[in-house]
C-alpha positions in Angstrom: -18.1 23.8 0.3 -14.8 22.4 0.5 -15.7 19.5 2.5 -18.6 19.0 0.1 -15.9 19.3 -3.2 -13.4 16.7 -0.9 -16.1 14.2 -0.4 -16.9 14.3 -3.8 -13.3 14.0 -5.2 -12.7 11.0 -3.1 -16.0 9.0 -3.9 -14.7 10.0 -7.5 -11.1 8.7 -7.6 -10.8 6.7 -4.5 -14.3 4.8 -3.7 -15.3 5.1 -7.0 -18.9 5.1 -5.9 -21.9 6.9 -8.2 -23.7 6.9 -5.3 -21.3 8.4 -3.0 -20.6 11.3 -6.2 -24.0 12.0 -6.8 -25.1 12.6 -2.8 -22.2 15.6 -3.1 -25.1 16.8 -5.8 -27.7 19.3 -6.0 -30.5 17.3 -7.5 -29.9 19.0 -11.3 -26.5 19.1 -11.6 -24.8 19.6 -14.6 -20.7 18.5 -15.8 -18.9 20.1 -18.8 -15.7 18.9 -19.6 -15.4 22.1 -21.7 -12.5 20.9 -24.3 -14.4 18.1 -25.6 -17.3 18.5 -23.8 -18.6 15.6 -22.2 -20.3 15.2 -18.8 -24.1 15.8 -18.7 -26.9 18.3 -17.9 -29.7 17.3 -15.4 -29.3 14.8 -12.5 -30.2 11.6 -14.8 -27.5 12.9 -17.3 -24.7 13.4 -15.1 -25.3 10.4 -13.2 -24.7 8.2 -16.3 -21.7 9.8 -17.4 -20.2 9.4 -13.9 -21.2 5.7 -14.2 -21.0 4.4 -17.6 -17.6 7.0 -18.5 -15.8 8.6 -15.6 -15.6 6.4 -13.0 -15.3 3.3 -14.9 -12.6 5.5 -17.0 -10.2 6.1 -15.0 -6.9 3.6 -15.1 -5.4 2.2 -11.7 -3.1 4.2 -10.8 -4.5 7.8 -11.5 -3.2 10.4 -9.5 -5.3 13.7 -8.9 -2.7 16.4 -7.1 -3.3 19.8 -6.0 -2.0 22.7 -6.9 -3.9 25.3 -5.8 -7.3 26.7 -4.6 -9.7 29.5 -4.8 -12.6 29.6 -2.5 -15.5 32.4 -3.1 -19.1 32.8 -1.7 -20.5 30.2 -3.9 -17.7 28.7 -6.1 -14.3 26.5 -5.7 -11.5 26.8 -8.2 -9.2 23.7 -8.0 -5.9 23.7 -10.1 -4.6 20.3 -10.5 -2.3 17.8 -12.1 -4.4 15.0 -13.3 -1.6 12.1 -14.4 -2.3 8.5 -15.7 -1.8 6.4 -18.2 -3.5 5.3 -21.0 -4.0 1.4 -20.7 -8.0 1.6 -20.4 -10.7 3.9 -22.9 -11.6 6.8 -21.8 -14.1 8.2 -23.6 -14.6 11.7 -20.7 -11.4 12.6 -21.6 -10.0 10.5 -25.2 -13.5 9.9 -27.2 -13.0 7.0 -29.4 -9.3 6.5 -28.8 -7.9 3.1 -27.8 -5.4 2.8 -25.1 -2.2 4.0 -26.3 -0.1 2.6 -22.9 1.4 6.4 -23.1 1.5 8.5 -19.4 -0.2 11.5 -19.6 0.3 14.6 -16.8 -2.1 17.4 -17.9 -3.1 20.7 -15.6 -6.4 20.9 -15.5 -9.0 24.3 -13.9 -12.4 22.6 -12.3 -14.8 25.5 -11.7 -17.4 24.0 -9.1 -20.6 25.9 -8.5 -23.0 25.5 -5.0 -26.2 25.8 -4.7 -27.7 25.2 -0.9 -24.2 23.2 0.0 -24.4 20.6 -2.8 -22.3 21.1 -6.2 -24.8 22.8 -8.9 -22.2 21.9 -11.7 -18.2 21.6 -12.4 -17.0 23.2 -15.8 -13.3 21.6 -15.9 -10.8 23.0 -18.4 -7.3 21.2 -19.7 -5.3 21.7 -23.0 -6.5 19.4 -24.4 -3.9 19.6 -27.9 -1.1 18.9 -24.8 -3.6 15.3 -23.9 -3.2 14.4 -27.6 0.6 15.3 -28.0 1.3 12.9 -25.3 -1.1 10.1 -26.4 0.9 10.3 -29.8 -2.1 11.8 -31.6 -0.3 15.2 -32.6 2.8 15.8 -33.5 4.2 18.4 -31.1 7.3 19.0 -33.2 4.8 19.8 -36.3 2.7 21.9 -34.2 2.9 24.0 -31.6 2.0 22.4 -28.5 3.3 21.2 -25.5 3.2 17.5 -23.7 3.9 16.8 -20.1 6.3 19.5 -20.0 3.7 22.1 -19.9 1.8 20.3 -15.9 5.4 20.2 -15.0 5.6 24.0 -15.2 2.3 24.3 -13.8 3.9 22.8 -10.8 7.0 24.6 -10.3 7.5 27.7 -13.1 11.3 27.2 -13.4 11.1 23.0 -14.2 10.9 23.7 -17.7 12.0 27.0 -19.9 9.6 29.7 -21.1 8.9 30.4 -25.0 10.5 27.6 -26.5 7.2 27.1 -29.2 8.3 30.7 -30.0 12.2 29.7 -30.5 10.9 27.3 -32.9 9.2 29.7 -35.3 9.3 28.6 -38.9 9.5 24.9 -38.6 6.0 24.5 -38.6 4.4 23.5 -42.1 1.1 23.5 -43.1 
């Protein structure tokens, strides 16, 4: 499985090949990119998201890096920091939004299920309210959210200081 999962990564964010992705694949896949919920269902589906909006949406430059990993009998769990920045659209991840030039570093959960060695599906979480504070979209000191501060204590816990939405209790308005 993890070979299967690594192959698939790379023809992802390095080869940036549908058909390389898509041989990782049981023939009815499905993706969910649960906070906005994009990706597809069925082996037609997926493959033209991977083409026409993942692939293709991904600036130069991206970086994918690991956190950790979970491997079970037929699952992976990847933790990871997924950083670029904004100069393309990227409708998987920022529906409708134009470029915004801003750097985005947001920790993202990729659940990926086999089925006879191939990947079944991927359900892929992220905050996404931390995606739109950094893109300039929300205002994190109106709301509370976090930005890039939140991957950075993904990656090491003592980076950045704990509770500090809950010091700032009160200032938000409706």
């Amino acid at each position: 499985m993890v070979e299967v999962w690594e192959r698939h990564m790379a023809a992802e964010f390095q080869a940036k090949s549908i058909e390389a992705t898509m041989a990782t694949m049981t023939s009815d896949p499905f993706v969910n990119h649960v906070p906005v919920m994009t990706g597809g269902v069925g082996y037609t589906e997926v493959r033209h998201f991977y083409g026409t909006y993942f692939i293709p949406g991904q600036p130069s430059g991206t970086e994918v890096v690991p956190v950790a990993r979970t491997v079970g009998r037929d699952r992976i769990v990847d933790e990871l920091i997924h950083k670029f920045t904004h100069t393309i659209e990227m409708s998987w991840i920022l529906p409708g939004v134009p470029p915004t030039g801003r750097r985005v570093e947001v920790a993202v959960v990729v659940v990926v299920q086999f089925e006879d060695g191939k990947i079944a599906g991927e359900r892929i979480y992220w905050d996404q309210a931390s995606v739109l504070a950094q893109v300039g979209l929300v205002d994190g000191e109106k709301l509370p959210v976090t930005g890039i501060a939140a991957s950075r204590k993904v990656v090491d816990p003592t980076r950045e200081p704990s509770n500090g939405l809950i010091k700032r209790v009160g200032r938000y308005q409706r």
